[in-house]
Structure formats: C-alpha cells, structure tokens
C-alpha positions as CSV (number, residue, x, y, z in Angstrom):
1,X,124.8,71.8,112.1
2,X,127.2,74.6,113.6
3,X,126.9,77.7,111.4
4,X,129.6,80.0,110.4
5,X,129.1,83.8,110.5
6,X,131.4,86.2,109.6
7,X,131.7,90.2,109.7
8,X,134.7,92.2,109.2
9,X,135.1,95.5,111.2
10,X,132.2,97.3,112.2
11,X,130.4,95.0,110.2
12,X,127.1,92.8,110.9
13,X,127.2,89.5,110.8
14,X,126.4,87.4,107.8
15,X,126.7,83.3,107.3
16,X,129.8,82.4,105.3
17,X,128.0,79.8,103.0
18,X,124.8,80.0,101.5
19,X,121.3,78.8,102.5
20,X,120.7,76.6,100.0
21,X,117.3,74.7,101.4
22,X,114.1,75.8,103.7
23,X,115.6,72.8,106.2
24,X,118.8,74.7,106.2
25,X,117.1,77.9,106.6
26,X,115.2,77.0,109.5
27,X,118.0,74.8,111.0
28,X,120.5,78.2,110.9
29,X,117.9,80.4,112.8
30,X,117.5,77.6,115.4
31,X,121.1,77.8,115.8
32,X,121.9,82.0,115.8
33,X,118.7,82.4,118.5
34,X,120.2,79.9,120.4
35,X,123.5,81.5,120.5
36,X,121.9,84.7,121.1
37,X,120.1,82.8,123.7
38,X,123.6,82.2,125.8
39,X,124.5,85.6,126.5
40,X,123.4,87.7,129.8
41,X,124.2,91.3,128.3
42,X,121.0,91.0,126.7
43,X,117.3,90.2,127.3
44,X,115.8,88.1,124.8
45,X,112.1,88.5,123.5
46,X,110.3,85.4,123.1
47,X,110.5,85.7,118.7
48,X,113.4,86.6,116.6
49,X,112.1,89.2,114.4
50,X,113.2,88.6,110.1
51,X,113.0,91.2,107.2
52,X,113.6,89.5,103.1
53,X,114.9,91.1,100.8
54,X,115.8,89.6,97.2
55,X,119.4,91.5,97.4
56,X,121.8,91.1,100.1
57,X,123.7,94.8,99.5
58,X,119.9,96.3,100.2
59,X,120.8,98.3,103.6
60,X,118.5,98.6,106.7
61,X,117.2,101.9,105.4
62,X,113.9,103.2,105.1
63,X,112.6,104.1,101.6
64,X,112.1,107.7,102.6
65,X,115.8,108.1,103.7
66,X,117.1,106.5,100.3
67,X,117.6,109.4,98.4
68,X,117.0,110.9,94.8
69,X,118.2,107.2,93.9
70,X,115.2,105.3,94.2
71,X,112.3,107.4,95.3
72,X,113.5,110.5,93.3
73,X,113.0,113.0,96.6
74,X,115.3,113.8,99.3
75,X,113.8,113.6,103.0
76,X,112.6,116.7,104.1
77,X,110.8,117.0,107.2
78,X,109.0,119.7,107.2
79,X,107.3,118.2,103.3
80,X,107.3,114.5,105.5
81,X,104.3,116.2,108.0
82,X,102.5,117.6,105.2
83,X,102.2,114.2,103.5
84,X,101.2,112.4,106.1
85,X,98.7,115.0,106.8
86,X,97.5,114.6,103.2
87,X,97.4,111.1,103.7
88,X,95.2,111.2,106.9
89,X,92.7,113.4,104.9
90,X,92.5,111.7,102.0
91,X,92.5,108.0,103.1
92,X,89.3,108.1,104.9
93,X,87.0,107.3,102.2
94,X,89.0,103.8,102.2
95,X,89.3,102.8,105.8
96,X,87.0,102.2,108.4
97,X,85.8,106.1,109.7
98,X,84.3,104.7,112.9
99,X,87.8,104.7,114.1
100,X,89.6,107.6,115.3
101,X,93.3,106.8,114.0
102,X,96.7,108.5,115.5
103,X,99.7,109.8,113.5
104,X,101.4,106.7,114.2
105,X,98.2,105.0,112.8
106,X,98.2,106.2,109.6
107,X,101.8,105.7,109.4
108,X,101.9,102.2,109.0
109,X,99.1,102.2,106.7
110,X,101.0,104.2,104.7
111,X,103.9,102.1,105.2
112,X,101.7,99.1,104.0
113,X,100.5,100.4,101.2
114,X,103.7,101.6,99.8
115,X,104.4,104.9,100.8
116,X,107.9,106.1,102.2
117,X,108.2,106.4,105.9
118,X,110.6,106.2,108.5
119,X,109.2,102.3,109.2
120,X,111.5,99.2,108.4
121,X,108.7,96.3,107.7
122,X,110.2,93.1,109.2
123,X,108.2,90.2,110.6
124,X,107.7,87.6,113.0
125,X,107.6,84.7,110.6
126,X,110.4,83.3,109.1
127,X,108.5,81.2,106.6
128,X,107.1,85.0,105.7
129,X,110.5,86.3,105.5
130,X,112.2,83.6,103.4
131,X,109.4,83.9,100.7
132,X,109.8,87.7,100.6
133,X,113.2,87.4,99.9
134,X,112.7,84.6,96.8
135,X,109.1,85.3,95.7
136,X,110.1,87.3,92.5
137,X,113.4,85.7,91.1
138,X,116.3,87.6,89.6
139,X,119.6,87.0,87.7
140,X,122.5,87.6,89.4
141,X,121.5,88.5,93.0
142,X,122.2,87.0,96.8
143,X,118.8,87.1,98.7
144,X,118.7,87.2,102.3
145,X,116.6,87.3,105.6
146,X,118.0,89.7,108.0
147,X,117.5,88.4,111.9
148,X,117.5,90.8,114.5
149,X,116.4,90.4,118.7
150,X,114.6,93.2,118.8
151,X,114.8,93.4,122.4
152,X,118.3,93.9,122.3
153,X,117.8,96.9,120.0
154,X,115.2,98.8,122.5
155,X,117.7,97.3,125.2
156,X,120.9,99.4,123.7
157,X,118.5,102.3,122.8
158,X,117.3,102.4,126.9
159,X,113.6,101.9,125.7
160,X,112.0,99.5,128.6
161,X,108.9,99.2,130.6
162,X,108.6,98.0,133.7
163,X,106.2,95.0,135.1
164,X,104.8,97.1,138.4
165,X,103.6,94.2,140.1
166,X,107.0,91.9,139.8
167,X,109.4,95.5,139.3
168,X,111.1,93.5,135.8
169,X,111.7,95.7,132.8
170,X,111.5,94.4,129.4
171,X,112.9,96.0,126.4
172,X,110.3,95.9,124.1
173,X,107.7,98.9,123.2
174,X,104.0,98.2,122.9
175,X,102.9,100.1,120.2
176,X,99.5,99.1,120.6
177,X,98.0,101.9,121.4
178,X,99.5,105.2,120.8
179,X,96.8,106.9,123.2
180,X,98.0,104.5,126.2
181,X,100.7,106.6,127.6
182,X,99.4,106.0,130.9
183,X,99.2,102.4,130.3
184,X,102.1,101.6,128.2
185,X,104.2,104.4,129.4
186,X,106.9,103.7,127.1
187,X,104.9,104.4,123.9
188,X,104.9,108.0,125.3
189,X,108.8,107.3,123.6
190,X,107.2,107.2,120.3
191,X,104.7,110.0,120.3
192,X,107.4,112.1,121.5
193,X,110.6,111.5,119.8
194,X,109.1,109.7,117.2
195,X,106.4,110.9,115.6
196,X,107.6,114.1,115.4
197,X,109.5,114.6,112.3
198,X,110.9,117.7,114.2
199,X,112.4,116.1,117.2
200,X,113.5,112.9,116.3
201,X,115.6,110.7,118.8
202,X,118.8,109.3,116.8
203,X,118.6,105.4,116.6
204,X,115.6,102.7,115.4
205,X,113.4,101.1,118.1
206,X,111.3,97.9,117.7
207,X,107.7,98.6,117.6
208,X,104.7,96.4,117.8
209,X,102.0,97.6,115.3
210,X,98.2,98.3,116.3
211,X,96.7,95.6,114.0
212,X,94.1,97.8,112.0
213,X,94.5,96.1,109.1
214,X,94.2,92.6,107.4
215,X,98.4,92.9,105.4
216,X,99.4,93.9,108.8
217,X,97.6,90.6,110.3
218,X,98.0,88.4,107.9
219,X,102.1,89.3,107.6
220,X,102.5,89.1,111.3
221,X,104.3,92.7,110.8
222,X,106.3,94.1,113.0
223,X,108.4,97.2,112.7
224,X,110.9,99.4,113.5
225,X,111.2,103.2,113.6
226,X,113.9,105.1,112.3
227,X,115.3,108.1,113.9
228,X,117.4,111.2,112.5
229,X,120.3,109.2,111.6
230,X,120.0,107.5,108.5
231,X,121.8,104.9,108.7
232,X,121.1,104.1,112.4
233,X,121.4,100.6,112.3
234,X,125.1,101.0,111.2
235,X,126.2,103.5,113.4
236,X,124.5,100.3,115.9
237,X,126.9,98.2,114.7
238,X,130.0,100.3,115.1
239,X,128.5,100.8,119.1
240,X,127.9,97.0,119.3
241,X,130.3,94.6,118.0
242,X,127.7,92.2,119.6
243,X,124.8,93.6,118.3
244,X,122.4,90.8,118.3
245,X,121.2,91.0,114.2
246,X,122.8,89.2,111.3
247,X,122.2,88.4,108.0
248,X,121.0,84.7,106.5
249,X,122.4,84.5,103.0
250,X,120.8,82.6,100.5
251,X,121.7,80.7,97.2
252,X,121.5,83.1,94.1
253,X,120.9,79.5,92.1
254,X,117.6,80.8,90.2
255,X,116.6,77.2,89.1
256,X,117.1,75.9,93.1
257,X,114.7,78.8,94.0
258,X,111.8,78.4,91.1
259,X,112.0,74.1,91.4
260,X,113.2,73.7,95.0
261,X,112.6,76.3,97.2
262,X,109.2,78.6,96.0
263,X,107.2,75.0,95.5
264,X,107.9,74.2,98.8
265,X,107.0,77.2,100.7
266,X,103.8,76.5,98.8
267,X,103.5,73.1,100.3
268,X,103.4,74.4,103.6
269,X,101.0,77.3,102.4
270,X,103.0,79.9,101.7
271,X,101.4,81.6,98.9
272,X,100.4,85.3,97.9
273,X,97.2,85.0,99.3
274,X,98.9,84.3,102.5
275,X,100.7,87.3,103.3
276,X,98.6,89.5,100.5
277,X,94.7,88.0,101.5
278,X,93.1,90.4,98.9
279,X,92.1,90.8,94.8
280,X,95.7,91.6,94.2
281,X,97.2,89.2,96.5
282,X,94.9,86.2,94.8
283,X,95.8,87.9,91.5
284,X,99.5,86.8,91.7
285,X,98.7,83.8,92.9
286,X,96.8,82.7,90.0
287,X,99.6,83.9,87.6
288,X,102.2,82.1,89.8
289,X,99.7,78.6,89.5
290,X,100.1,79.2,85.4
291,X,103.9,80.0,85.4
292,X,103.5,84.1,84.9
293,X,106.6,85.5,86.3
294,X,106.0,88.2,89.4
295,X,107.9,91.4,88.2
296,X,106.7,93.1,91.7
297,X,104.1,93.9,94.1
C-alpha cells in the first residue's frame, strides 16, 4: 500500500495513520526506502538504519544532553572527560584486559550499559527496533520507530571515504577501528572532532561500532554521534527539507500490542534473550513467559 507521511514546517516526517500490525510495519519501510531509493541527491547505504522508542514526542537527543530533567545533571564537558576517564579505570576488572581499548571504545560500552553519552543507539534491524518500541507497554502513549539513511546524514555532514582503487566515495564512517586513521581515513573525523569533548564538530554522524561486545552483536547496534549542538538533528531538518529520516508511528491500542503484536515478534524469535543474550536478558524473558509485566531494563 502507498503510505502517507506528513511534516509541517521544518518538521520531520511522520506517517499520518498508525501502524497497527508487524505486516504493516514492515510493508511501510519497504515503501519509505524505496522512495528514498528514487532520489539522486543522495547516496543510499545498503540498510536503513531504525531507533524504538515507546513515546513518539521522545526527541533525537542523547541522554547526556537531556538536562536536569531526566538525568538530573547538565552537560558539562570538562566533568564529561573525567567520567569517561573514571569509567576506563574502573571497568577493567569487567571486560576483557588483553585488549587495549580507545576512548571511543569505552564509549559505547558505556553507552551500552547505561551511561549518558553523546551516542544515539539505533539499529540495523527493524524487527529489533519495533520490539524496542512495544516491549514494556504503557497507557496513553504513541510508540514509534524512527528511520533514518544514514548515508544521507554523513552525506550532508561532508563525512566520505573514498574507494582508491575505483576513486567512488561513500558517505558512511567505519568506526571499526579508531586506531586505523591510515586505513579508514575518515575515522580520523571522529578522533578529532569527536572524541574530544573540547572541540566538537556541530552535527551527528553515523558510526559503525567496533563490536567488542555480545549487546552490541547481538542488537546489531549501530550509532550515531552527537556534536555540540544539541539538538542537531533538528537544526538537520530545518537545513534539509528532504532529509532522508522519518518517523513510523505506531498504535497506542495496549491490548493490540500485549495480544497481537509482542506474541508475534516472539514467533519469529524476538525475545529478551535476543537482543539482551545474558542472566538479565533471560531474566525478563522468564517473567514475560509467566505474564510479569517489564517496568524497564
């Protein structure tokens, strides 16, 4: 079916009617990446990136950028080095030491383990995606799965790397290796207007994450790293009225999602232990086989 999105000025895009089924999930991001697919002012990378959320006024925002609001401290950067720092020095006993992890390393473990950084989780599963934004049900509340090209998003922010044997660019960061600058020249972008909380570049970029550990795997995570502006992705918008990233609303009906949608993810083996494939993950999962309501994770 043809899909209906809608944005008013300056606005992203956003369907007009709700998802109400998986079917109708998957059959609207067939349709948007094959719209996005049409144009020429943008290349295209091979996956559409998704981020869920259970509530569709949650902005593209990192936690650490959010305010007294939710995480009761206001970003400071100079306190935002020291943490990670700390972090660095303290997570060792945890991890495996053999390793010598970078800055930007340890910055998405932190990320993954639930402390606030300048990373934006999204994915490259929408399966993933769609049960991150039902998984823990609430009254009164519009989940979504945002969309985004992320090759569009390094191609507006100039971040590209060039094929030297055929001279093609793409517009897509490795961030495999944060040591690789003479390999991957472009992740010499990151280190250096990225990674330092001092000198950040302006905008978000689409990063691919050194997969160092199982969450990261096993959620086929990908990111994207916020600058100095805070709200980034809107000041994107605004730039772009054809910024290639929308937003995939989905029914608030509570029963739809508990009978309809959740047990059919789990046909298809979406469960906790899926994207969470440890103790705590298979911990939820139990409680979800014996009706225990998730309050978070």
């Amino acid at each position: 079916m043809d899909w209906i999105f809608e944005k008013s000025d300056a606005e992203f895009e956003r369907t007009k009617e709700k998802i109400g089924s998986l079917s109708e999930f998957l059959d609207c991001v067939q349709f948007k990446w094959k719209e996005w697919s049409k144009t020429k002012l943008y290349p295209q990378e091979k996956l559409p990136w998704f981020r869920g959320v259970g509530k569709e006024r949650y902005k593209l925002v990192p936690r650490i950028y959010r305010g007294k609001g939710e995480i009761g401290w206001k970003y400071n950067s100079n306190e935002a080095v020291d943490m990670r720092a700390e972090f660095a020095r303290r997570a060792k006993p945890f991890i495996n030491q053999k390793l010598p992890y970078s800055i930007g390393e340890y910055l998405h473990l932190m990320q993954h383990y639930g402390f606030p950084t300048r990373l934006l989780d999204w994915t490259e599963g929408a399966l993933i995606a769609f049960y991150f934004a039902i998984r823990i049900p609430g009254n009164d509340k519009t989940p979504c799965v945002w969309m985004l090209n992320p090759s569009w998003l390094n191609h507006v922010n100039d971040v590209t790397i060039e094929n030297k044997e055929t001279g093609e660019s793409k517009s897509l960061v490795l961030y495999t290796d944060y040591n690789a600058v003479e390999e991957f020249p472009a992740d010499k972008i990151i280190s250096e207007h990225y990674l330092n909380e001092h000198k950040l570049a302006q905008f978000p970029v689409a990063v691919f994450p050194p997969h160092i550990d199982p969450r990261i795997v096993a959620q086929k995570s990908v990111f994207t790293i916020h600058g100095r502006l805070k709200d980034g992705f809107n000041v994107l918008f605004k730039k772009y009225p054809e910024a290639q990233i929308c937003m995939l609303r989905i029914s608030s009906d509570q029963e739809m999602i508990k009978e309809e949608m959740i047990p059919e993810l789990n046909r298809l083996g979406m469960t906790e232990t899926t994207i969470f494939p440890d103790l705590e993950g298979l911990s939820r999962e139990i409680q979800a086989e014996y009706k225990m309501p998730l309050t978070g994770f």
